[in-house]
N, C-alpha and C positions, 0 to 999 in steps of 0.2 A: 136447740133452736139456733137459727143461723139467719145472717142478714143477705139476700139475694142483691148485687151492686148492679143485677142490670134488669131485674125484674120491682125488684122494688122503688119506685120512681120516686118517690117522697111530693113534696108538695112545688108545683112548680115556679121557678124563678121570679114569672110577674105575681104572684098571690103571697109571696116575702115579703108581708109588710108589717110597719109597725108606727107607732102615736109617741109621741114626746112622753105620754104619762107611763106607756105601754116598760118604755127605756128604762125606768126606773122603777126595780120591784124591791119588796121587803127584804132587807140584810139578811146572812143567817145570823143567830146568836153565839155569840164568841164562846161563851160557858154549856150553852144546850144543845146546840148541834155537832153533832159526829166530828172529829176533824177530817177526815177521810170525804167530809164532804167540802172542805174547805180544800181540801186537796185540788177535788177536780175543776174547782171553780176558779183556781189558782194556773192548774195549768191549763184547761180549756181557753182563758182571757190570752195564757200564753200563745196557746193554736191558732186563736183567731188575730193575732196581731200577726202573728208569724206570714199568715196567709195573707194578710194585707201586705206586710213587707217584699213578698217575695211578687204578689202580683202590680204593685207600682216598680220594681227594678224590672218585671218582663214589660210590662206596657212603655218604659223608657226605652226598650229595645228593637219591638216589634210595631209599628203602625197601627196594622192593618188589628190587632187584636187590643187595642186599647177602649173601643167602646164597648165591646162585651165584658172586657176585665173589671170596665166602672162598676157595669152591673152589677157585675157581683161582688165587687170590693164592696160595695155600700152597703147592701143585706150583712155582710160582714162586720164594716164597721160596725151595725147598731147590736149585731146579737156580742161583739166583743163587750160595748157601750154597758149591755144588757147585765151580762155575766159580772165584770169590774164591780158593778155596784151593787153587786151580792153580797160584798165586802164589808162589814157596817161600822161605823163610825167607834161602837165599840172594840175593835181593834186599831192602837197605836200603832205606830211608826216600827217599833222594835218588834211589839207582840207580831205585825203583818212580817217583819222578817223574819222571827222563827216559822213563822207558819213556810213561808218560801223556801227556808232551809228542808223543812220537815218535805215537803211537798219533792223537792231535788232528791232527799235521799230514797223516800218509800217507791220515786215513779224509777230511778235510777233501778234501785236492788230490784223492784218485781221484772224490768224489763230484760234484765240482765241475766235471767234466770231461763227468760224464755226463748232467748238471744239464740239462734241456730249455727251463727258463725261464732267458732271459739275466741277470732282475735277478735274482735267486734263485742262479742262479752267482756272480755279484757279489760280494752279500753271504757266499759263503764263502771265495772270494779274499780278503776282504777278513778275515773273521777268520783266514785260515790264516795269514796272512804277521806275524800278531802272537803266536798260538800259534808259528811259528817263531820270533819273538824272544823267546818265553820261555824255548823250550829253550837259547837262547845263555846266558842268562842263569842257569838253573839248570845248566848245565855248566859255569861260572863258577864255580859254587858247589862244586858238586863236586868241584872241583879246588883250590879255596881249602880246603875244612874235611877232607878224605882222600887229597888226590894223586891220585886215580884219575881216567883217562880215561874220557871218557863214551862210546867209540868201543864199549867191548868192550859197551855194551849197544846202540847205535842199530847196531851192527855194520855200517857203513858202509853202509847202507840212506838214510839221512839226515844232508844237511850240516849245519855247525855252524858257523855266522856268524849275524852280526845281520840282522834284519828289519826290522817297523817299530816303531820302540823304544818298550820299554816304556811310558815315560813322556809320552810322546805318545799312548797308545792314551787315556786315562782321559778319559771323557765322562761330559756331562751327561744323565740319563736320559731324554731328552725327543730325544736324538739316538741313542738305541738303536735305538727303536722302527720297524721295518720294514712296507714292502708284505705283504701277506699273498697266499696264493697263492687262489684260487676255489675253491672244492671240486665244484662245480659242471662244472668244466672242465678243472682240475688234470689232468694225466697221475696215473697211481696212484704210478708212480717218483718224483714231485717229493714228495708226500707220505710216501713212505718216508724219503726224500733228509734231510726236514728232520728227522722224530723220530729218524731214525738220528744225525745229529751234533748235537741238541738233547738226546740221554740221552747222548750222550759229554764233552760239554762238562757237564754237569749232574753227572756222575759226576766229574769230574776237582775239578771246583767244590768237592765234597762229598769228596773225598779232603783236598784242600787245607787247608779248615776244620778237618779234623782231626786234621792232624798237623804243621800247621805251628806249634804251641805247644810240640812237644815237640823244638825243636831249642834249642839252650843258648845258641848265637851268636846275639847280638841283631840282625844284618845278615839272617842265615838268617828270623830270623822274623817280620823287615819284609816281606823278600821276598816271604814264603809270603803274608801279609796285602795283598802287595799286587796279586801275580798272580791273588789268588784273585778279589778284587774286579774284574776285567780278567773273568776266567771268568764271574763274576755277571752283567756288561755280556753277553758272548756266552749263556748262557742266555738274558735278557731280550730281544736279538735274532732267535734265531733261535725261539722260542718264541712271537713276534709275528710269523713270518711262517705259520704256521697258523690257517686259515680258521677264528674263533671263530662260527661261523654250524655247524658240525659238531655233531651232537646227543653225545648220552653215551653211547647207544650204538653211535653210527656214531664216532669215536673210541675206543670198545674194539674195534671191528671190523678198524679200521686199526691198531694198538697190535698186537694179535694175529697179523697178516698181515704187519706189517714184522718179526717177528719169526721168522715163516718165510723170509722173504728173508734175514734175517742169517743164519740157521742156515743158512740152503741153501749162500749163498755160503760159511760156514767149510767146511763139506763138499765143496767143490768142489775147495778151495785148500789146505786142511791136509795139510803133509808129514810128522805125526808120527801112526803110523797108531794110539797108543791117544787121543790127542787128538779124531782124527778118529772112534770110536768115539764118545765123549762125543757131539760134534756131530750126529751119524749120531741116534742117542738122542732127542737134546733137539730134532731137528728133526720127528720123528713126535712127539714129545711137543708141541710146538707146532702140529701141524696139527691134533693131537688138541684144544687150547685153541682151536685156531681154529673147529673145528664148534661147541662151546658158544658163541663168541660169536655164530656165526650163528645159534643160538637163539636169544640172548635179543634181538641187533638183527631178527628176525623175527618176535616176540612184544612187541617193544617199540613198533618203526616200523611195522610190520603191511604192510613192504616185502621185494623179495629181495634178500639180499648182493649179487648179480650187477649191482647197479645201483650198488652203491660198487668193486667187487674185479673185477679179473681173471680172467680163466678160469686160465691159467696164465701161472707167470712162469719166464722162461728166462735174465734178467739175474742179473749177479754183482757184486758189488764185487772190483775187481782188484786183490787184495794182491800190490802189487808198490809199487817203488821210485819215486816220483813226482818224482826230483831234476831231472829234465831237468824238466818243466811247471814246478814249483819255481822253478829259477831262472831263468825265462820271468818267471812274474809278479813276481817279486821286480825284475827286470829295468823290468818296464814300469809297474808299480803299485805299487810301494815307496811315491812318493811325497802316494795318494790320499787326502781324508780323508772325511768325513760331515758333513752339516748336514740334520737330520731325516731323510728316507729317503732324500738324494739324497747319490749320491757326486761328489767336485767337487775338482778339481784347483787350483782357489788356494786360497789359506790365509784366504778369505771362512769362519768356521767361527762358530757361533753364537755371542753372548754368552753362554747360558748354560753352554758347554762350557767358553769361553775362565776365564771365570770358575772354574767349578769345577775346571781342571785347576791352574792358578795356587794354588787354595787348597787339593789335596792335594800338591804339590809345593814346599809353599810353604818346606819349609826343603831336605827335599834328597829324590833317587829313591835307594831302596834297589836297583831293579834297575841304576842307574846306578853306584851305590857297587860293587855286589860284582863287579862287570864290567871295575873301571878299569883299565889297563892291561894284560885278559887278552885272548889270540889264542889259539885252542886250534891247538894243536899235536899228531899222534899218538904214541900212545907216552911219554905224557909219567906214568901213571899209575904211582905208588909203592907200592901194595899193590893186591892183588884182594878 
């Protein structure tokens, strides 16, 4: 079965509405529902913020496309509104960060798998195995400040050992910056591949920011300051491997379009069927977003969609448990690192990284602190 992007219209832009009571639907349950469905509702809130970000910096650029952009920013805003508060009350502040950890690695390693350009899969091998050493590290934590095992949320979906350590991830900005893919030539999937974990990293970046001040332990709130900065580097990357030669509206076109892919994939895959409701929803409401964008990149570029887009797309992102590829690369690429866009196996690494890691580690690693002597073990958690 396959989703048709130019036959299948979805439900149209004015009939996108919704009610204050509509905004706010029942949580999922922290202990009863799938993690895998915490996943997508984790990074879907990401997609949908993403697509607000990107279309407030084109309407600060372009005039004439600022009142269509409202439009659909706002059906946006509320299905983001929507999805967020999926979220429920029974996930803390820590337990919601492993879930975001867990959510970075499983959407990293599946997409990385399906990844058509080898250096492009690289690059997220290469952030996955240090988003896996975060979550080592904030289950560290979890366990140091509540007792509780981080098992009853990654629900054995995802191991919990070190990667590649923290404190080693921290480069100089000049060793972020990645190959960008063509656009010209790109598969349409590689350009989905990158915005889909460039609004998940970007999302978790901006969770991080702001709630890492509201923890009391001063260990806790190095940590958060410091993983987030580690997340800044991964936006910075994989937001440079996007073709800046893409006009503003052939970038709303694609913004709109991987947004039907993500919808499509939770509807394929969600095992909670009012969940799946929602998605079912929000994925006619995205194709519906999709036909306005093919107005205005048709009225803009004076080109057809069909020269950027697909006819139809029948791919998924497969939420599922990626522990075996996991600990494949962890196995064979644990020990890679970066010097400008080139990955490289001795420890030849630029002076200006060598430098800067030296001077943010320069008296101690917070992720190294709250980790010292921890082996997580199951079963070890003292309250729920």
């Amino acid at each position: 079965m396959s989703l048709n992007l130019f036959k299948d219209k979805g439900i149209p832009l004015e009939k996108q509405i919704f009610s204050w009571k509509d905004l706010i639907q029942q949580p999922i349950s922290k202990l009863n529902d799938d993690a895998f469905t915490r996943i997508r509702i984790i990074l879907m809130n990401g997609l949908e913020n993403e697509a607000s970000f990107f279309s407030h910096a084109c309407a600060r650029m372009n005039r004439d496309l600022q009142t269509p952009l409202a439009v659909i920013r706002r059906v946006e805003q509320h299905q983001a509104s929507l999805i967020n508060c999926l979220l429920g009350p029974d996930h803390n502040l820590l337990e919601t960060t492993i879930a975001y950890e867990q959510a970075e690695i499983e959407i990293t390693a599946a997409l990385a798998q399906q990844e058509m350009d080898s250096y492009l899969a690289q690059v997220y091998r290469y952030g996955m195995l240090e988003d896996f050493d975060h979550l080592y590290r904030f289950t560290s934590l979890l366990d140091r400040l509540e007792g509780k095992d981080a098992n009853t949320i990654l629900q054995n979906y995802t191991d919990i050992i070190p990667g590649r350590q923290t404190k080693e991830e921290h480069r100089d900005p000049h060793d972020d910056i990645k190959r960008q893919y063509n656009k010209d030539t790109a598969e349409v999937m590689t350009k989905f591949h990158a915005l889909t974990i460039l609004s998940l990293e970007q999302q978790t970046h901006h969770f991080y920011m702001n709630i890492g001040q509201m923890f009391s332990d001063p260990t806790a709130r190095q940590l958060y300051a410091e993983i987030a900065s580690t997340e800044e580097q991964h936006i910075t990357q994989y937001e440079s491997m996007i073709d800046t030669r893409e006009t503003w509206a052939e970038k709303l076109l694609i913004h709109e379009a991987n947004e039907v892919y993500n919808y499509y994939s939770c509807v394929a895959h969600e095992s909670n069927p009012r969940i799946k409701a929602i998605w079912e929803r929000f994925l006619d409401y995205e194709l519906g977003q999709l036909q306005a964008a093919m107005e205005i990149f048709k009225q803009e570029e004076k080109r057809d969609p069909a020269e950027i887009l697909p006819e139809k797309i029948s791919e998924t992102i497969p939420y599922k448990s990626q522990r075996t590829f996991i600990r494949m690369i962890l196995k064979e690429e644990i020990n890679l690192k970066v010097k400008g866009k080139k990955f490289i196996t001795s420890d030849a690494e630029s002076a200006w990284t060598v430098k800067y890691r030296e001077q943010v580690n320069n008296d101690h690693s917070p992720s190294e602190k709250v980790s010292a002597g921890y082996i997580w073990k199951p079963g070890t958690e003292l309250s729920m």
